[in-house]
Backbone as XML, in Angstrom:
<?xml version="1.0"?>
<chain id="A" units="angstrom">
  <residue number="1" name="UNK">
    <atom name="N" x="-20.031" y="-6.867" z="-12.329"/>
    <atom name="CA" x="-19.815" y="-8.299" z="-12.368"/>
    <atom name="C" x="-19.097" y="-8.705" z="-11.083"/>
  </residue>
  <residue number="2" name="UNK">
    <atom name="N" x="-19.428" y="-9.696" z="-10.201"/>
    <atom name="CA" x="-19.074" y="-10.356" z="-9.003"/>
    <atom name="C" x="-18.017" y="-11.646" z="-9.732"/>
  </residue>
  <residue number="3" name="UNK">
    <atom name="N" x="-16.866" y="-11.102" z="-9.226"/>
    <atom name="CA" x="-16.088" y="-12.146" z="-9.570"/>
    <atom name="C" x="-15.538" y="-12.926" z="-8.319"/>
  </residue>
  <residue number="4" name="UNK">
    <atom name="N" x="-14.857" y="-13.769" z="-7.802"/>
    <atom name="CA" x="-14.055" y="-14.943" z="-6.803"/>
    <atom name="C" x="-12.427" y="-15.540" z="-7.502"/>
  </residue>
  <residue number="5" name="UNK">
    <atom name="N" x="-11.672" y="-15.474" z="-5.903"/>
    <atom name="CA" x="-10.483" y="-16.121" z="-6.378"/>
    <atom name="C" x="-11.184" y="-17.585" z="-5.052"/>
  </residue>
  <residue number="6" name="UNK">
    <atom name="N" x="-10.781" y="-18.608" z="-5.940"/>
    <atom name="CA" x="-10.991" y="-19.399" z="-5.171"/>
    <atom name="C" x="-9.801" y="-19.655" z="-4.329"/>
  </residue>
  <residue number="7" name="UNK">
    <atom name="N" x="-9.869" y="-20.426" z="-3.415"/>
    <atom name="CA" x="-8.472" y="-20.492" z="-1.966"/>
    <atom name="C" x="-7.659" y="-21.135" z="-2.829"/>
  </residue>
  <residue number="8" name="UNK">
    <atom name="N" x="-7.825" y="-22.098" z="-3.164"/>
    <atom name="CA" x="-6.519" y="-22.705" z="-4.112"/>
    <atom name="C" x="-5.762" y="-21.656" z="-5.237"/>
  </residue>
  <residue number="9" name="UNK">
    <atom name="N" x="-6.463" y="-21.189" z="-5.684"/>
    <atom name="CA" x="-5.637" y="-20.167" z="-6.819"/>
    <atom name="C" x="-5.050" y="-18.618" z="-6.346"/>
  </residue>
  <residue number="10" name="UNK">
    <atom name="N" x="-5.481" y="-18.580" z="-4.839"/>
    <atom name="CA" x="-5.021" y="-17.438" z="-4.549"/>
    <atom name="C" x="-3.547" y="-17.267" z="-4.542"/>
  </residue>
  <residue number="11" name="UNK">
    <atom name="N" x="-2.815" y="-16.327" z="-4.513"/>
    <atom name="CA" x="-1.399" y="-15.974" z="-4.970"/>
    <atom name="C" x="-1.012" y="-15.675" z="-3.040"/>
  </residue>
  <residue number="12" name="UNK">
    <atom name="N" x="0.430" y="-16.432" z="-3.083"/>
    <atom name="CA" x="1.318" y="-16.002" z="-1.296"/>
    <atom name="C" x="1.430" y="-14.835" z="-1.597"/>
  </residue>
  <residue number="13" name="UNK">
    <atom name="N" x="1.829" y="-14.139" z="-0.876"/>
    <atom name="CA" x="2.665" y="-12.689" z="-0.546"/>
    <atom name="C" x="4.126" y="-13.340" z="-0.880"/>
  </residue>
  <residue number="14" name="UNK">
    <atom name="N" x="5.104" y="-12.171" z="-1.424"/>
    <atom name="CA" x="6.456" y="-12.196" z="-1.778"/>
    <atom name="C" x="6.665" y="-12.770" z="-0.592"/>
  </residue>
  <residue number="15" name="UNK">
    <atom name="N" x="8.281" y="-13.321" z="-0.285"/>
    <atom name="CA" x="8.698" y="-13.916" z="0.467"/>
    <atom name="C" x="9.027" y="-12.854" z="1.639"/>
  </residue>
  <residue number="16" name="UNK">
    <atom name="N" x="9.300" y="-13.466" z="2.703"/>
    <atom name="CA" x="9.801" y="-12.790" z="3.846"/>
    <atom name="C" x="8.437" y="-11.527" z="3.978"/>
  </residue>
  <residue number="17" name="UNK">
    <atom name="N" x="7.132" y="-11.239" z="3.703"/>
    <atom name="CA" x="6.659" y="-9.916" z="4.237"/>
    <atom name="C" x="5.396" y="-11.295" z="4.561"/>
  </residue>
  <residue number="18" name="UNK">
    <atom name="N" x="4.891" y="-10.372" z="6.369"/>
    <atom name="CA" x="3.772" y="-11.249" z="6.145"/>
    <atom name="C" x="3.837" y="-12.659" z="6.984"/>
  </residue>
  <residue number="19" name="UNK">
    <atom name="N" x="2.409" y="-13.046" z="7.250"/>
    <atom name="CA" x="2.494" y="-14.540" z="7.630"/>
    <atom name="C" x="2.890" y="-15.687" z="6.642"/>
  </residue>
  <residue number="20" name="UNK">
    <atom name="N" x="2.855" y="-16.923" z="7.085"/>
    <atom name="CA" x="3.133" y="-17.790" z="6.263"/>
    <atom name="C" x="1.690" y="-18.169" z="6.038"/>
  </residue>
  <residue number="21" name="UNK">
    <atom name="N" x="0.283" y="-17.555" z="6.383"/>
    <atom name="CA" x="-0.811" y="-18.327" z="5.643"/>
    <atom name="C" x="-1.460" y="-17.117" z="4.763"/>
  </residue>
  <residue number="22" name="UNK">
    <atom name="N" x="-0.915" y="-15.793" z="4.224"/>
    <atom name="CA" x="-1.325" y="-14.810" z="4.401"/>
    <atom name="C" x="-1.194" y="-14.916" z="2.388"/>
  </residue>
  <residue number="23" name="UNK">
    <atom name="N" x="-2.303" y="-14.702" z="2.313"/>
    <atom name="CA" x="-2.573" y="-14.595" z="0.234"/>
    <atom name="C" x="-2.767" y="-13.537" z="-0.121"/>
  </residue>
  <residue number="24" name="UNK">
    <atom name="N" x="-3.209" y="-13.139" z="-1.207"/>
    <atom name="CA" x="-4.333" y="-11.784" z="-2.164"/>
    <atom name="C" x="-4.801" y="-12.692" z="-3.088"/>
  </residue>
  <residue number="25" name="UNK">
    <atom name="N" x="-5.747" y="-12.172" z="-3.598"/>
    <atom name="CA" x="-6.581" y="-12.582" z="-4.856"/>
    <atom name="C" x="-6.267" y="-12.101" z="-6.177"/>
  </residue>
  <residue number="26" name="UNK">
    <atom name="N" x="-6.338" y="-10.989" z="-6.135"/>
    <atom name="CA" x="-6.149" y="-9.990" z="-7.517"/>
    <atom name="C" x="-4.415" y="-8.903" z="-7.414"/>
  </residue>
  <residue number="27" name="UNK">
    <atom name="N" x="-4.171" y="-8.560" z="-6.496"/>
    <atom name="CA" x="-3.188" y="-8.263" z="-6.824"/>
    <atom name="C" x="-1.981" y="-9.001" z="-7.001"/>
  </residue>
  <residue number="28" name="UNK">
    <atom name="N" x="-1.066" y="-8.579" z="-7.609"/>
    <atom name="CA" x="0.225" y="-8.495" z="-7.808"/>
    <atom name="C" x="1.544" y="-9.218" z="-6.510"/>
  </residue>
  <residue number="29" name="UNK">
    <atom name="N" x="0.978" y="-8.782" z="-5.594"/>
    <atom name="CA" x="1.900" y="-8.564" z="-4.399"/>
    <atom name="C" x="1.415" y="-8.562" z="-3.460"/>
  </residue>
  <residue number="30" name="UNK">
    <atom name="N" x="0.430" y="-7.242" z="-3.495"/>
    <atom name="CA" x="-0.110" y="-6.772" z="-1.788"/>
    <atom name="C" x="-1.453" y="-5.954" z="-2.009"/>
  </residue>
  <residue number="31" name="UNK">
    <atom name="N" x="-2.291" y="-6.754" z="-1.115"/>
    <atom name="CA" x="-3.927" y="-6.027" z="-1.335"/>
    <atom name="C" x="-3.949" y="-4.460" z="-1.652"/>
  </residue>
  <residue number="32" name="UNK">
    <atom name="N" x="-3.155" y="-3.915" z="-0.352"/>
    <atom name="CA" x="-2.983" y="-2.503" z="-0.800"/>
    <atom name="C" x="-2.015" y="-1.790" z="-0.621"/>
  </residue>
  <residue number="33" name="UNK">
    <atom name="N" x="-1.903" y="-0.378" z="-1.507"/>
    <atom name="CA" x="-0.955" y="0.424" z="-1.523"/>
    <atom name="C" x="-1.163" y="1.781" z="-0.967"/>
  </residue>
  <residue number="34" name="UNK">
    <atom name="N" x="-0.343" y="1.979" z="-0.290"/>
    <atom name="CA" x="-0.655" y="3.533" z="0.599"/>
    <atom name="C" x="0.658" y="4.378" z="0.298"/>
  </residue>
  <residue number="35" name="UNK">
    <atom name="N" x="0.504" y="5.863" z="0.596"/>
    <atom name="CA" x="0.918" y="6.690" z="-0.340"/>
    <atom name="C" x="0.522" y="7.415" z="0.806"/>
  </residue>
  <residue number="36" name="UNK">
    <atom name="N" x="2.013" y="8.451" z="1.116"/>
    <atom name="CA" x="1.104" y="9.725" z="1.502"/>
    <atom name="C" x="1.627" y="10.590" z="0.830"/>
  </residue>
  <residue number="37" name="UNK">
    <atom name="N" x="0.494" y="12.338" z="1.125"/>
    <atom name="CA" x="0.535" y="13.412" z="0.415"/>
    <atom name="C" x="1.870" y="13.858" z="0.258"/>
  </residue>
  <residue number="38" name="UNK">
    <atom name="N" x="2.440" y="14.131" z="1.196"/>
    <atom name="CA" x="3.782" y="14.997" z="1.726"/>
    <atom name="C" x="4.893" y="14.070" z="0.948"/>
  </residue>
  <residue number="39" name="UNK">
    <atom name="N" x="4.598" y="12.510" z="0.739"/>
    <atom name="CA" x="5.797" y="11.910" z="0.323"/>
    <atom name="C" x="5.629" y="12.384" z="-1.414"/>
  </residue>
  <residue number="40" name="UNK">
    <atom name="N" x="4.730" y="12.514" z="-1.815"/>
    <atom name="CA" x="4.630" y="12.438" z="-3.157"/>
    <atom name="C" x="4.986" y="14.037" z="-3.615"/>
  </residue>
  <residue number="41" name="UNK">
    <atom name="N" x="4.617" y="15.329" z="-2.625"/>
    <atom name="CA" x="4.643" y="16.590" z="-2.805"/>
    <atom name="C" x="6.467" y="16.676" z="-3.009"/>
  </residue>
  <residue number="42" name="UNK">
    <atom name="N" x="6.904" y="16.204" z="-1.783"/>
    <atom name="CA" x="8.368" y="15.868" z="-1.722"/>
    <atom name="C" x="9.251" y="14.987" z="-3.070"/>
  </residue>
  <residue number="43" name="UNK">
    <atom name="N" x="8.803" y="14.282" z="-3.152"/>
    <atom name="CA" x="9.553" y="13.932" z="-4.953"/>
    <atom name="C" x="9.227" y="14.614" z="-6.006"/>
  </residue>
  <residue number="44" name="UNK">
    <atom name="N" x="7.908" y="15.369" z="-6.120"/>
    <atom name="CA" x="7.759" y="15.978" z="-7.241"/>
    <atom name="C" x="8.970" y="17.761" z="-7.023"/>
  </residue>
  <residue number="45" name="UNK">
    <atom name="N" x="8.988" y="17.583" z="-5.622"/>
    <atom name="CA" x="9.702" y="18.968" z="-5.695"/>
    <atom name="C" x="10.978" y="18.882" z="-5.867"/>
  </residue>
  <residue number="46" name="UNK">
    <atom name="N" x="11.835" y="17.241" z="-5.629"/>
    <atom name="CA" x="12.876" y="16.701" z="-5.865"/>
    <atom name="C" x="13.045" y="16.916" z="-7.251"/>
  </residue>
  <residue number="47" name="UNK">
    <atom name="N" x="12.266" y="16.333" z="-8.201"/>
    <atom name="CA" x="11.983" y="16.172" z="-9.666"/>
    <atom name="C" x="11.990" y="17.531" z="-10.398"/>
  </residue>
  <residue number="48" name="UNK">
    <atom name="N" x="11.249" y="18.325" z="-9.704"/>
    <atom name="CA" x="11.188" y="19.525" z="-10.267"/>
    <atom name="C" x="9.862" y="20.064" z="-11.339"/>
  </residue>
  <residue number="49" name="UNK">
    <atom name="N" x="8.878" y="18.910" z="-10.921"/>
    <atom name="CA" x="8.049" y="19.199" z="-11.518"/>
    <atom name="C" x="6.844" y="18.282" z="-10.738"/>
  </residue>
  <residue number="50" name="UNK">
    <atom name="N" x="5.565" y="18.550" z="-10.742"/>
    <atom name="CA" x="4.509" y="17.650" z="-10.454"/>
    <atom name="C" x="4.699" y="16.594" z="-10.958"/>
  </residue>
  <residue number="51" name="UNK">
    <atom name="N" x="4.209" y="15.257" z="-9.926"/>
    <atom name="CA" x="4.219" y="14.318" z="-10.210"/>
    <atom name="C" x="2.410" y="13.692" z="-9.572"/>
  </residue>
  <residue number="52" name="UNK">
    <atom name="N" x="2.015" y="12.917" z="-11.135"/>
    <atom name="CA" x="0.919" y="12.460" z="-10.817"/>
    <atom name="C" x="0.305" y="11.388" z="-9.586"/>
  </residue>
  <residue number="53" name="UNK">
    <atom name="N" x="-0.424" y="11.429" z="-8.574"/>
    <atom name="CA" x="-0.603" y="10.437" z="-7.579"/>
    <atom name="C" x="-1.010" y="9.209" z="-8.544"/>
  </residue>
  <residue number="54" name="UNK">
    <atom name="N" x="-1.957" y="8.818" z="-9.368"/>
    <atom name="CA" x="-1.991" y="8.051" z="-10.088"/>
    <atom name="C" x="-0.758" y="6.801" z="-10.869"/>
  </residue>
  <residue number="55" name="UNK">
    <atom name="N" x="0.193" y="7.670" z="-10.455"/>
    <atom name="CA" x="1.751" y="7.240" z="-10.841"/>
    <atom name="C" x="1.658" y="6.234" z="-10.307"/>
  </residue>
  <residue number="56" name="UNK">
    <atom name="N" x="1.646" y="6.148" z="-8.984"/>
    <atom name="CA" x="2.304" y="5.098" z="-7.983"/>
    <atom name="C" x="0.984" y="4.128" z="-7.291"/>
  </residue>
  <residue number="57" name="UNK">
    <atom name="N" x="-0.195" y="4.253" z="-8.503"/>
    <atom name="CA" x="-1.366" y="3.645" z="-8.304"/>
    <atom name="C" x="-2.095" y="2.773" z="-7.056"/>
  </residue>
  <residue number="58" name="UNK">
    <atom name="N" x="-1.763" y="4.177" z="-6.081"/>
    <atom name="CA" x="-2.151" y="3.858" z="-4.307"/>
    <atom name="C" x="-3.430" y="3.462" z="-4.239"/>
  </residue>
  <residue number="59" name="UNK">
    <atom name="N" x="-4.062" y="2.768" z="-2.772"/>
    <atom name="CA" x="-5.472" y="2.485" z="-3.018"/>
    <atom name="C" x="-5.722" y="3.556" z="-1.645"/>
  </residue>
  <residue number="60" name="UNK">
    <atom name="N" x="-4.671" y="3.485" z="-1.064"/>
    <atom name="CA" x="-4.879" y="4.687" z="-0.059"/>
    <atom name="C" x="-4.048" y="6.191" z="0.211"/>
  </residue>
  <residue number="61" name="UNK">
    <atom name="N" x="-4.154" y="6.986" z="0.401"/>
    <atom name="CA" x="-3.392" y="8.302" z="0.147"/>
    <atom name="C" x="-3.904" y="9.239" z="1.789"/>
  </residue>
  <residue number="62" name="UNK">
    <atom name="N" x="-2.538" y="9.254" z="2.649"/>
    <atom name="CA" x="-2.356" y="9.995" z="4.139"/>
    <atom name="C" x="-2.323" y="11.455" z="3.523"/>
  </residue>
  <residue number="63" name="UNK">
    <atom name="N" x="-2.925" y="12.195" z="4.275"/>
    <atom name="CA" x="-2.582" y="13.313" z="4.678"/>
    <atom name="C" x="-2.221" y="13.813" z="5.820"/>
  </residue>
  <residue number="64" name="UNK">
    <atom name="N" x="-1.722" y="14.763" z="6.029"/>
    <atom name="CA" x="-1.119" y="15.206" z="7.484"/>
    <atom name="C" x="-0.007" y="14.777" z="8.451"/>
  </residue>
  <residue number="65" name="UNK">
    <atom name="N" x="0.669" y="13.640" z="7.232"/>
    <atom name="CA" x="2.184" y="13.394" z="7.771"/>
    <atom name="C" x="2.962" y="14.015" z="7.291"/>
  </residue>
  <residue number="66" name="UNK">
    <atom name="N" x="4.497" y="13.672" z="7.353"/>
    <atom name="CA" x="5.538" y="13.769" z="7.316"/>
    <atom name="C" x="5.778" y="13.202" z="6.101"/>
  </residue>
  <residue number="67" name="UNK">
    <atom name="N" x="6.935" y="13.788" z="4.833"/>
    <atom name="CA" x="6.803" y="12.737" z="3.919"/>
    <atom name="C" x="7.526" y="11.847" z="4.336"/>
  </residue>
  <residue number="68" name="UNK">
    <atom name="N" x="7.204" y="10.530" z="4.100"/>
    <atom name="CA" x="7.787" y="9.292" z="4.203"/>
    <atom name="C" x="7.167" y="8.729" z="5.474"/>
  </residue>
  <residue number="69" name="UNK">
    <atom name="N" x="7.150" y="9.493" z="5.923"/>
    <atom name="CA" x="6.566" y="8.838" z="7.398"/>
    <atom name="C" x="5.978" y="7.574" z="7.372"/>
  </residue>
  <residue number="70" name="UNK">
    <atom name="N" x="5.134" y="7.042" z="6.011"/>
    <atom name="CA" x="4.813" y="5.955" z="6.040"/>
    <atom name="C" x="5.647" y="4.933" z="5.912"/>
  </residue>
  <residue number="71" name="UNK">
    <atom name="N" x="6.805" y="4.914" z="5.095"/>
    <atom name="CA" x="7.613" y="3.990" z="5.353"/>
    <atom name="C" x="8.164" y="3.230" z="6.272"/>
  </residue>
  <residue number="72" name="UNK">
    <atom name="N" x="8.232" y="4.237" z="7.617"/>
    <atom name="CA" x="8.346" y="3.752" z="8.919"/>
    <atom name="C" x="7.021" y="2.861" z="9.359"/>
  </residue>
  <residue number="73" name="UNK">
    <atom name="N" x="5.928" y="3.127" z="9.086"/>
    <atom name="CA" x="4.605" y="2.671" z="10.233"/>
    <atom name="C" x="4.710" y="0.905" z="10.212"/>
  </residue>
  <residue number="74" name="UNK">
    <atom name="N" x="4.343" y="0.897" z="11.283"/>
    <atom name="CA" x="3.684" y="-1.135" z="11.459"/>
    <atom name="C" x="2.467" y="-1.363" z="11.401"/>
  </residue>
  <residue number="75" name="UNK">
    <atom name="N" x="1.769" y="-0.522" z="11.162"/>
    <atom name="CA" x="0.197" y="-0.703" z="11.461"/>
    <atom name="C" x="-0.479" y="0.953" z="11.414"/>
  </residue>
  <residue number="76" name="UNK">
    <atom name="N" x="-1.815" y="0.490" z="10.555"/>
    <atom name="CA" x="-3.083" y="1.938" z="10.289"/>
    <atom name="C" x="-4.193" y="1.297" z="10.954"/>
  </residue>
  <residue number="77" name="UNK">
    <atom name="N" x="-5.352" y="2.277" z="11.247"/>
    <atom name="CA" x="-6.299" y="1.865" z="11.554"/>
    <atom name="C" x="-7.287" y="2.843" z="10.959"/>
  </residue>
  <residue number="78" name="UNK">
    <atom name="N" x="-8.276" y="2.486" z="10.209"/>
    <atom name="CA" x="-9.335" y="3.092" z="9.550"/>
    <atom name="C" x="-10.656" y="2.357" z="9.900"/>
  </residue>
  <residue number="79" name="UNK">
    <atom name="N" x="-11.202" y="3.563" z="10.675"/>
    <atom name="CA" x="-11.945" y="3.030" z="11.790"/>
    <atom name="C" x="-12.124" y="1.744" z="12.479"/>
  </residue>
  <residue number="80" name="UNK">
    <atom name="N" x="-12.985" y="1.047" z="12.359"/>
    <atom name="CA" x="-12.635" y="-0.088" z="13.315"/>
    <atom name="C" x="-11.236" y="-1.213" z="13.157"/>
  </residue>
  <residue number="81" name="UNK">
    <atom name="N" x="-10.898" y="-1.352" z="11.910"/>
    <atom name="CA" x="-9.998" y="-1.905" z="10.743"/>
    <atom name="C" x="-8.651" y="-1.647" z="11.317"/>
  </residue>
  <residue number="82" name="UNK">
    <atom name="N" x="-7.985" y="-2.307" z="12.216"/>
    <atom name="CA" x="-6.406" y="-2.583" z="11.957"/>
    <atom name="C" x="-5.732" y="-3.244" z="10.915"/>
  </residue>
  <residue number="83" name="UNK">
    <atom name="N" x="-4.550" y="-2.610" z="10.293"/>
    <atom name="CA" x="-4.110" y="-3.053" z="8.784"/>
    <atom name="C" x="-3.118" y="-3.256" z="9.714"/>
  </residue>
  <residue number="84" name="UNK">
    <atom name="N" x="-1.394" y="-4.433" z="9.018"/>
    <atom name="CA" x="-0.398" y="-4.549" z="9.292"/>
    <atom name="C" x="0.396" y="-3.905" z="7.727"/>
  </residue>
  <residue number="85" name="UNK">
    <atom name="N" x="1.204" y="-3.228" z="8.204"/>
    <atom name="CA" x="2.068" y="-2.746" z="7.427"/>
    <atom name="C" x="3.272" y="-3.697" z="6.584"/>
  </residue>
  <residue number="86" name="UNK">
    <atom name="N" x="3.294" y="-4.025" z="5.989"/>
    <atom name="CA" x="4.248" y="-5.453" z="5.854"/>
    <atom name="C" x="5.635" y="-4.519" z="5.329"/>
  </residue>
  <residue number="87" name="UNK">
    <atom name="N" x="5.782" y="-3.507" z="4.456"/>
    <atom name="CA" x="7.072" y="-3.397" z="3.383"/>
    <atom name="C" x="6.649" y="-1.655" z="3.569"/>
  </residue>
  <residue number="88" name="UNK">
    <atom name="N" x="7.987" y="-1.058" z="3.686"/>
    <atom name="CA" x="8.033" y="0.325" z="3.343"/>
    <atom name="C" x="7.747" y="0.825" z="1.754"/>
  </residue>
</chain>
């Protein structure tokens, strides 16, 4: 099923992340969520036990960093696609 948010009903971004003309449609907050491997390997070993990636219901998941490393970034690029990083 093809669904639409029309421009009027689209939802701002939380305050302070982001432009001031900058929306989503369907999420919550923020189009997407990224996650990397090493950060999640790193809390589950904190925890002491596996922890599910599904947990933290990412739409994207790094490999080959540093954990946390994403928290720092300003910007990804997946292939032609520059993303802005708005919130750690």
């Amino acid at each position: 099923r093809m669904v639409h948010v029309p421009a009027d009903r689209a939802r701002w971004l939380p305050s302070g992340y982001g432009k001031v003309e900058d929306k989503v449609g369907f999420a919550d907050g923020f189009p997407l969520l990224l996650i990397g491997q090493a950060s999640l390997d790193d809390l589950s070993a904190k925890v002491g036990r596996p922890l599910e990636m599904l947990r933290f219901r990412p739409n994207l998941v790094v490999e080959g960093s540093e954990a946390f490393a994403e928290d720092g970034w300003k910007r990804i690029r997946i292939g032609d696609i520059e993303f802005r990083l708005l919130k750690g």
